[in-house]
C-alpha positions in Angstrom: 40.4 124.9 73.7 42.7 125.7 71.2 44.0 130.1 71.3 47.0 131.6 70.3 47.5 134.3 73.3 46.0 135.6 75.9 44.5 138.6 74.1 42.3 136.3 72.0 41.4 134.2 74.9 40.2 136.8 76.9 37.9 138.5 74.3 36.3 135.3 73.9 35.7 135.1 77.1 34.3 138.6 77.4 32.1 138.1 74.9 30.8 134.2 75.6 30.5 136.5 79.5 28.5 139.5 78.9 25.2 137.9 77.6 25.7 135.6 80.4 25.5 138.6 82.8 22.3 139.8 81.9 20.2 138.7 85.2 22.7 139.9 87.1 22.8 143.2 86.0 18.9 143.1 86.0 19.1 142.5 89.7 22.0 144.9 90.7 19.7 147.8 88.6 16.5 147.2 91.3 19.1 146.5 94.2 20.8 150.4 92.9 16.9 152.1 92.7 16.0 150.9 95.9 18.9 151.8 97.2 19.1 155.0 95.7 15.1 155.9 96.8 15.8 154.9 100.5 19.3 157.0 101.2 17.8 159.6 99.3 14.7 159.3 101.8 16.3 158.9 105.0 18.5 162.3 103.8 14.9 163.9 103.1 13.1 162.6 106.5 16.8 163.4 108.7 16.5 167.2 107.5 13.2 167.3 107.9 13.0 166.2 111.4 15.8 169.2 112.3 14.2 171.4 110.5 17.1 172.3 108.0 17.2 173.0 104.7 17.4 169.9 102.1 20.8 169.7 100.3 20.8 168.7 97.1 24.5 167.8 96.3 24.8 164.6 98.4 21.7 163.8 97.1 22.6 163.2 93.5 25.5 160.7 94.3 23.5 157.4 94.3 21.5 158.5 91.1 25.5 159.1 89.7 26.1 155.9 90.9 23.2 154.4 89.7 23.7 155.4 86.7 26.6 154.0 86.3 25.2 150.2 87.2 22.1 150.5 85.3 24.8 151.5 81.9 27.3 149.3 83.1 28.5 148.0 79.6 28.2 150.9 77.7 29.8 153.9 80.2 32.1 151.5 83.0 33.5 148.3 80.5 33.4 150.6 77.2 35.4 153.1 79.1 37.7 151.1 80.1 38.0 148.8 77.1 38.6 152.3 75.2 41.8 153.6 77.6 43.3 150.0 77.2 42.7 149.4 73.7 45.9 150.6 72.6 47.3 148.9 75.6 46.6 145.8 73.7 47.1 146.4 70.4 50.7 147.4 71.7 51.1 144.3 73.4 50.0 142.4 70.8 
């Protein structure tokens, strides 16, 4: 494989990578909704049971971090490829 720095060789392999991915991210997406639905109805069932009121805050955590797994190339790698973009070009 012929390249003429890193930069290059990495962005290849980012790209040749991401469609590669796919299944993966399929799977961690239902692994994150199950997850999400159960912690979210243990929290439910645990208030319940003592007879407190439901709090919503620590309940919108696993749909944050949902979320972030189910837009995982847009909102997490774009981010980041966005903050270290100049990074590279300065490197470069």
């Amino acid at each position: 494989m012929e390249w003429d720095n890193l930069h290059e060789l990495l962005r290849s392999l980012y790209d040749d990578m991401m469609p590669l991915a796919g299944d993966m991210a399929a799977v961690a997406k239902g692994l994150a909704g199950l997850g999400a639905l159960f912690y979210v109805a243990l929290k439910v069932w645990q208030a319940l049971s003592r007879a407190e009121p439901i709090d919503m805050f620590p309940l919108l955590r696993p749909f944050a971090l949902g979320l972030c797994i189910m837009f995982f190339p847009t909102i997490v790698l774009g981010t980041i490829n966005a903050v270290l973009s100049p990074v590279v070009v300065g490197t470069h």
